[in-house]
KOLLUM-542128 format. One line per field, with one value per residue: residue number from 1; chain; x, y, z of N, C-alpha, C in turn. Coordinates in pm, whole numbers, plus 32768, in hexadecimal, padded with zeros to 4 digits. Atoms other than C-alpha are relative to their C-alpha. Example, Ala and Ser with C-alpha at 12.3 -4.5 7.8 and 13.67 -1.06 7.14 Angstrom:
<pts>
pos	1  2
unit	A  A
n.x	8059  7FAE
n.y	7F89  7F89
n.z	8000  7FFA
ca.x	84CE  8557
ca.y	7E3E  7F96
ca.z	830C  82CA
c.x	805A  7FB3
c.y	8078  806D
c.z	8000  8049
</pts>
This chain:
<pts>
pos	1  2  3  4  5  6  7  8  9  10  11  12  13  14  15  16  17  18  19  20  21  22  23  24  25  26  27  28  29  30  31  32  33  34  35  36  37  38  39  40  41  42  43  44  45  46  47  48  49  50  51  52  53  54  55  56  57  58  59  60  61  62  63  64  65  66  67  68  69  70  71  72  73  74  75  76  77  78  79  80  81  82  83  84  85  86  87  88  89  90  91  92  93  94  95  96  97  98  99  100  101  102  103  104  105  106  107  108  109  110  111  112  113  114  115  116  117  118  119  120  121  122  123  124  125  126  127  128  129  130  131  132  133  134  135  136  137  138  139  140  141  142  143  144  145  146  147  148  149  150  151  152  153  154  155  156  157  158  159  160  161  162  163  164  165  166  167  168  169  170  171  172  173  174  175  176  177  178
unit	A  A  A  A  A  A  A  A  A  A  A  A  A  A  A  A  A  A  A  A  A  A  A  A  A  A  A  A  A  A  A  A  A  A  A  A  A  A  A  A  A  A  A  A  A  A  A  A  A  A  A  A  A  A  A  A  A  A  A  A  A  A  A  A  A  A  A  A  A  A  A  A  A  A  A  A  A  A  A  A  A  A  A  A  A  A  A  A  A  A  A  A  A  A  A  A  A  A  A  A  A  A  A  A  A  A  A  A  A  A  A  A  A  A  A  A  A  A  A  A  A  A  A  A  A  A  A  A  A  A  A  A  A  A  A  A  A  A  A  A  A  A  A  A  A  A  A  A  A  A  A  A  A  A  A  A  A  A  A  A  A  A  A  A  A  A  A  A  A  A  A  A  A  A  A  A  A  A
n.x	8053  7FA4  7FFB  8059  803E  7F64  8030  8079  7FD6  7FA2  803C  8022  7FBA  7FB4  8033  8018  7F82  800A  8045  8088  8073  8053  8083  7FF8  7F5E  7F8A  7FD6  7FB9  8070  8053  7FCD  801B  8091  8022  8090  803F  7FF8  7F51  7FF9  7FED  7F5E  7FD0  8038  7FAB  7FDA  8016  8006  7FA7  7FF3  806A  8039  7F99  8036  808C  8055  8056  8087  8068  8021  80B7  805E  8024  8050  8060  7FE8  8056  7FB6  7FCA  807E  8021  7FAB  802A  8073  7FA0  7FB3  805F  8058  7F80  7FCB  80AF  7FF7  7FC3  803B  8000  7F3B  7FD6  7FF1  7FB6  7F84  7FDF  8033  7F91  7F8F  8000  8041  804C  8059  8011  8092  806A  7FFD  7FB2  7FED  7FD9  7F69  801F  802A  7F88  7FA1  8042  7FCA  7F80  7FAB  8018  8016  7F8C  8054  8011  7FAD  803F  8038  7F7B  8004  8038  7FB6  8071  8027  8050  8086  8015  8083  8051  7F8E  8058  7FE5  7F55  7F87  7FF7  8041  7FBE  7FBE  7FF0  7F84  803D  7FA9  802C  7F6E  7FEE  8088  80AE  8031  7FE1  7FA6  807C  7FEE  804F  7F9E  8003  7FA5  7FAD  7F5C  7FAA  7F68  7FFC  7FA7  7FE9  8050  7F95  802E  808C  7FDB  8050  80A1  8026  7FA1  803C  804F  7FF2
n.y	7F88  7F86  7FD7  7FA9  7FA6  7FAC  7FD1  7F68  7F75  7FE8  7FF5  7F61  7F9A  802D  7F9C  7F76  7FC8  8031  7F9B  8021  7FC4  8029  8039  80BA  800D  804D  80A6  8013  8010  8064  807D  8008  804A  7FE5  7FF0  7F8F  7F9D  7FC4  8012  7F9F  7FFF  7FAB  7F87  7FA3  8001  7FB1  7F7D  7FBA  7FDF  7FA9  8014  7FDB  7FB5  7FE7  8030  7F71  8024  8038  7FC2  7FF9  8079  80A2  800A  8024  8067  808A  8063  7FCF  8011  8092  803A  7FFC  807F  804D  8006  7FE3  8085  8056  7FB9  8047  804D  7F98  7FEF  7F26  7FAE  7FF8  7FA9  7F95  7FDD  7FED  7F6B  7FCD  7FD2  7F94  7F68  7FFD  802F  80B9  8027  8054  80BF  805A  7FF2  7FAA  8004  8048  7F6E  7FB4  8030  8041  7F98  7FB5  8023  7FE3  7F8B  7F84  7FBC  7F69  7F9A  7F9A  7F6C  7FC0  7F46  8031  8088  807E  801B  7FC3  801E  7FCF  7FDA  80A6  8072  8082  7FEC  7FDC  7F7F  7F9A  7FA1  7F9C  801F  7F8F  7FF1  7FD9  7FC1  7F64  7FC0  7FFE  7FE0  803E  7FED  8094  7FED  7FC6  7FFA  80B5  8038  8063  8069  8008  7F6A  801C  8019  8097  803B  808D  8026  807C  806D  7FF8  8098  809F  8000  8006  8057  804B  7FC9  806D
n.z	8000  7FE8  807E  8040  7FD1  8049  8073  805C  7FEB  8093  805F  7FDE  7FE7  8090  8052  7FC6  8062  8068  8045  8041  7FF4  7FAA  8039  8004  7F9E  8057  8004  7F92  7F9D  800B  7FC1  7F3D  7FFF  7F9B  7FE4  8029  7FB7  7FDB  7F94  7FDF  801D  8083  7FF9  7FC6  8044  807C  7FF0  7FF1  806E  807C  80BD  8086  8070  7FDB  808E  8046  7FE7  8027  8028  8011  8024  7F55  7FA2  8052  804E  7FD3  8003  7F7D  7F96  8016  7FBD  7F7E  7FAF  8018  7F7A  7F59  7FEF  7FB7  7F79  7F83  7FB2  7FCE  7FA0  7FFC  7FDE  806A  805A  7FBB  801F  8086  8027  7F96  804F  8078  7FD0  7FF2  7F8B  7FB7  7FDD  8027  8014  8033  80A6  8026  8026  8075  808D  8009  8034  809A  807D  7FF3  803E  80BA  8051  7FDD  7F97  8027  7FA1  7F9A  8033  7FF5  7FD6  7F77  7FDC  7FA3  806A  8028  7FF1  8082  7FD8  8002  801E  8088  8061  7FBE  801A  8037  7FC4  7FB6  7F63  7FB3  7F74  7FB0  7F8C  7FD3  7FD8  7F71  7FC5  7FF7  80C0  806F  8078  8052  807C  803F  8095  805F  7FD1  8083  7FCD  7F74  8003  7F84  7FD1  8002  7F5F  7FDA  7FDA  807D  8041  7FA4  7FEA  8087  8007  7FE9  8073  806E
ca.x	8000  811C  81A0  8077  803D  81C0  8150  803D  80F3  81F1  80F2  803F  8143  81E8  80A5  809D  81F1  8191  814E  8011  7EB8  7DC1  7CB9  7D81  7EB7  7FFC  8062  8151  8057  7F8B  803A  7FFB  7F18  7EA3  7D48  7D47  7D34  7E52  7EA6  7EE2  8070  803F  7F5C  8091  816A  80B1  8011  8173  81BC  815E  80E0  8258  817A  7FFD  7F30  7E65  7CFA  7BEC  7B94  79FD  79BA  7A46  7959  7854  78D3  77F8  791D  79C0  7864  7855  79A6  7954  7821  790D  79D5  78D0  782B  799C  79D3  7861  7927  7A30  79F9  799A  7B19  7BA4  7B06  7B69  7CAC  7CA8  7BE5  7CB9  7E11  7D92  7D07  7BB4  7A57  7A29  78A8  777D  76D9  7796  7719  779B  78E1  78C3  7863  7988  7A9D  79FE  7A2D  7B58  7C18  7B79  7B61  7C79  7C35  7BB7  7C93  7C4F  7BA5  7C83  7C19  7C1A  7CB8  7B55  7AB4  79EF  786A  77CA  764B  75B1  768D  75AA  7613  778E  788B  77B7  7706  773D  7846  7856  795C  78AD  79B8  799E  7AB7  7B00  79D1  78C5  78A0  78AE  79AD  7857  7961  787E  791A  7884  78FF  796F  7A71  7AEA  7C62  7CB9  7DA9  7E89  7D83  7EA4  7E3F  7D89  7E7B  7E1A  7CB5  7CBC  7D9A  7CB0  7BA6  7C6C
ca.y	8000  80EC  809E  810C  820D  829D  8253  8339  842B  841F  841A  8562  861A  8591  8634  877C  87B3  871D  881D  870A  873C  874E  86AF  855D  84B7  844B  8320  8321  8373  8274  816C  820F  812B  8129  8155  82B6  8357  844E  83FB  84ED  84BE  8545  8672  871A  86BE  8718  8846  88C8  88A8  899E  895D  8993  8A1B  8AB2  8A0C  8B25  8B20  8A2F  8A89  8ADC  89C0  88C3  8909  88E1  87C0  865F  8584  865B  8646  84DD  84AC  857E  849F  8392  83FC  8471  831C  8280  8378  82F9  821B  8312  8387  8523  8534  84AD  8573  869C  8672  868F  87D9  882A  87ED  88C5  89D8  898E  89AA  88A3  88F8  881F  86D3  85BA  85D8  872D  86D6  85BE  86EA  87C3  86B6  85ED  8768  87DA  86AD  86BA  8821  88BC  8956  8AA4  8BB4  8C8A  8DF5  8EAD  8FE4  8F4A  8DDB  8D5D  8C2B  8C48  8BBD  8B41  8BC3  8A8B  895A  8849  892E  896C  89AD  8A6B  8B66  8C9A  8C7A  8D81  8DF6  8DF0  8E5A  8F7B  90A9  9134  9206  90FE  914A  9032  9039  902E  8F96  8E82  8DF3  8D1E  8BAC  8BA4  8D00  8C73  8C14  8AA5  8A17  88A8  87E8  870B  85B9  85D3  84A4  83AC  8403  83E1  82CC  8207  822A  811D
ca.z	8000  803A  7EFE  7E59  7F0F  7EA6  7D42  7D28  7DDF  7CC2  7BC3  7C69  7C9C  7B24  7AA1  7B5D  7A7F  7973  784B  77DC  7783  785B  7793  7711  77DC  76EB  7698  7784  7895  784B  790C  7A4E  7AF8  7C56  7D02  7C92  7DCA  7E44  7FA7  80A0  8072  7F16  7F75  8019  7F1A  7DE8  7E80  7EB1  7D3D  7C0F  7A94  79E1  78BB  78F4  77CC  7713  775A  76F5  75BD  755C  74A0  75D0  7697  75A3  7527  7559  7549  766B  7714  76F0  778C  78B6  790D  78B8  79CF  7ADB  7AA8  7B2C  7C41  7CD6  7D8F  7E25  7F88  7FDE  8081  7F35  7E3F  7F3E  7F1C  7DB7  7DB4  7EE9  7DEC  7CFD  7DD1  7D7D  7E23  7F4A  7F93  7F4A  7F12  7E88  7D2F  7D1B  7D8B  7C89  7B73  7BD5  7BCC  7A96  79EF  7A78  79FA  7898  786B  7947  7AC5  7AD1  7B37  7C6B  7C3F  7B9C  7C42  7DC6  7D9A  7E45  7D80  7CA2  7CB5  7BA1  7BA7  7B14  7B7A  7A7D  7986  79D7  78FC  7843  792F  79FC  7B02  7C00  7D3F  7E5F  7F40  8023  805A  819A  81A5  8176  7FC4  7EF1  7DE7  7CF6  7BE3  7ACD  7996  788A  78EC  7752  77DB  791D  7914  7970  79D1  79C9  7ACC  7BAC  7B8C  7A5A  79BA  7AA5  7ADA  7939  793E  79EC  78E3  7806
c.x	8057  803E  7FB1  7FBE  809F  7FE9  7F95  8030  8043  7FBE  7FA8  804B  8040  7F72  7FE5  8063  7FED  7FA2  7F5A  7FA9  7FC9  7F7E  8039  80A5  804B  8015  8056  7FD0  7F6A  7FFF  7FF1  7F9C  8005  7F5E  7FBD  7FDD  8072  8006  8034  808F  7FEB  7FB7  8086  806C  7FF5  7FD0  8078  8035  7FAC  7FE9  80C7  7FE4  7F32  7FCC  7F9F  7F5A  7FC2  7FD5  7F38  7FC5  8016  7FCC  7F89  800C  7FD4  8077  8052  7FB9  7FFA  8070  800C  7FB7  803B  8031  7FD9  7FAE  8079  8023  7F8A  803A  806C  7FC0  7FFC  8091  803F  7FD8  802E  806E  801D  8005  8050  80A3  7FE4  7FB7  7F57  7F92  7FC5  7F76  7FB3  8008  8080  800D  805E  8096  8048  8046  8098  8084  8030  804F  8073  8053  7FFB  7FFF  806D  7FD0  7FFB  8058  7FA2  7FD2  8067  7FDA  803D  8053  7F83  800F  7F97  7F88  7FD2  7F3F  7FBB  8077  7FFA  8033  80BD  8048  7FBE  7F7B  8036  802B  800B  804E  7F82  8056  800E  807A  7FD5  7F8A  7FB4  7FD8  8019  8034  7F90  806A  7FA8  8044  7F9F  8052  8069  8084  8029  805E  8011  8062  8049  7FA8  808B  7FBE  7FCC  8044  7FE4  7FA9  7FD5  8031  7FB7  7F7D  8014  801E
c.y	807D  802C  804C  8073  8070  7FF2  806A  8068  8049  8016  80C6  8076  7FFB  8083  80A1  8071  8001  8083  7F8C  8037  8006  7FAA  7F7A  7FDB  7FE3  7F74  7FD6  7FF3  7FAC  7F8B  8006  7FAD  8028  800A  808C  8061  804C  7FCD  8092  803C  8067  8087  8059  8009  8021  8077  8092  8008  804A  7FB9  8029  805D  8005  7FE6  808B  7FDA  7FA9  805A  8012  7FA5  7F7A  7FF6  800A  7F7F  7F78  7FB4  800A  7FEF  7F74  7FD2  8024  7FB1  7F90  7FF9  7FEA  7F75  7FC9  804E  7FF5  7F8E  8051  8043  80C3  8027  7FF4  8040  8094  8013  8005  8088  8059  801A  8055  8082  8006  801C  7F8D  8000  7FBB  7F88  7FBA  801C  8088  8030  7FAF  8053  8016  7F92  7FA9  8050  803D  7FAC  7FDC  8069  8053  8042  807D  8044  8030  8078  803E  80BA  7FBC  7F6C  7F79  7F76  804C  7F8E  7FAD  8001  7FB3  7F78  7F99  8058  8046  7F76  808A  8060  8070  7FD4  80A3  7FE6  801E  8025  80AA  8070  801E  8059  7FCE  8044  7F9D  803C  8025  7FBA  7F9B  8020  7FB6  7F67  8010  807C  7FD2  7FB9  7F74  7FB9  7F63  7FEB  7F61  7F81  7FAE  7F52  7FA3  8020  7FCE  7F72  7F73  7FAC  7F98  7F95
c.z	8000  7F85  7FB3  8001  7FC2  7F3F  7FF1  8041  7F9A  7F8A  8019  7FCD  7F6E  7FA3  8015  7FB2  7F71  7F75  7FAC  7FFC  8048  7FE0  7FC5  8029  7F61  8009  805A  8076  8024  8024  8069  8025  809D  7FF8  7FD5  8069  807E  80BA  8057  7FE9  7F97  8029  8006  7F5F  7F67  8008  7FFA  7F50  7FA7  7F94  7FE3  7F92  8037  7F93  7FFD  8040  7F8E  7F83  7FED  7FE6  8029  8011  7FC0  7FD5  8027  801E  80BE  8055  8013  8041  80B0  8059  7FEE  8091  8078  8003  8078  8074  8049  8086  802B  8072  7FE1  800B  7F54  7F77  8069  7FF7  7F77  7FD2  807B  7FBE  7F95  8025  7FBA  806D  805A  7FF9  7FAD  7FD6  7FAD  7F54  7FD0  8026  7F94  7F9A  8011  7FFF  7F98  7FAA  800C  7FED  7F5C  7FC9  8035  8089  8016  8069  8030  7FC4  7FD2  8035  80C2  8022  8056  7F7A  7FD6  7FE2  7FA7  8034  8005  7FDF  7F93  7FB1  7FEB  7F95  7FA5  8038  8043  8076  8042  8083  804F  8084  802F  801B  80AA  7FF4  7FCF  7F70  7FDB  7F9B  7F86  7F85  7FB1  7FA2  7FC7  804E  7F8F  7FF8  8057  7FBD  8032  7FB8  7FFA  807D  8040  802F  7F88  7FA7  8029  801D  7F63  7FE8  8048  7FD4  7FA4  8020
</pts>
């Protein structure tokens, strides 16, 4: 168990560097195997690493795209068996949002290793929301974070404009898939 638990640390932290996609692993990364979920070991260890290279944003017609949709639910079918802590630490290594039900931690780490995880506000650094989750990636996200006098940042985006990011993990959550 220790072993495997030092492999996926290595694999984490391998992709946190790794200039890959976020939407399909390499051939090379396609050997990782494991249960697919990071252990706490790796949290520290891949949290402490950056991206090498920041992949460009998602383009418009990703996140439109059936095939892409079809691999998400793909995914979130296979992360049904994944506990609340372990998808947490996923959306926890990529600075994601932790709140709500299961399914909707599901949602968000389904799409944040097929589509890329959304950067923070860029006004504020809060997250960012999205208005209607069932329809997430392509709805209004909004900051709901407050400044020091009690205002809300007030920033929203388009999902299809938000910025995103390598999601760390994303090769072995994909990788498990085949």
């Amino acid at each position: 168990e220790k072993e495997e638990k030092g492999e996926m640390a290595a694999a984490i932290a391998a992709a946190s560097t790794a200039p890959a996609s976020p939407v399909a692993p390499t051939a090379a990364e396609t050997g990782a195997g494991g249960s697919g979920s990071p252990p706490a070991a790796a949290t520290a260890a891949a949290s402490s690493a950056t991206p090498a290279i920041n992949q460009p944003s998602v383009r418009l017609t990703e996140l439109s795209d059936p095939a892409m949709r079809r691999r998400c639910d793909l995914l979130g079918r296979h992360l049904e068996r994944k506990t609340n802590d372990e998808l947490k630490t996923y959306l926890r290594l990529n600075n994601q949002l932790l709140a709500g039900a299961k399914a909707e931690l599901i949602q968000r780490v389904a799409e944040g290793a097929v589509y890329g995880a959304i950067a923070p506000c860029p006004r504020c650094g809060g997250h960012m929301h999205p208005e209607d989750p069932a329809a997430a990636p392509a709805t209004v996200y909004f900051c709901k974070r407050q400044t020091r006098e009690r205002e809300a940042c007030g920033y929203q985006a388009q999902g299809r404009e938000l910025e995103r990011k390598p999601f760390l993990g994303a090769e072995q959550l994909l990788a498990a898939l085949h």
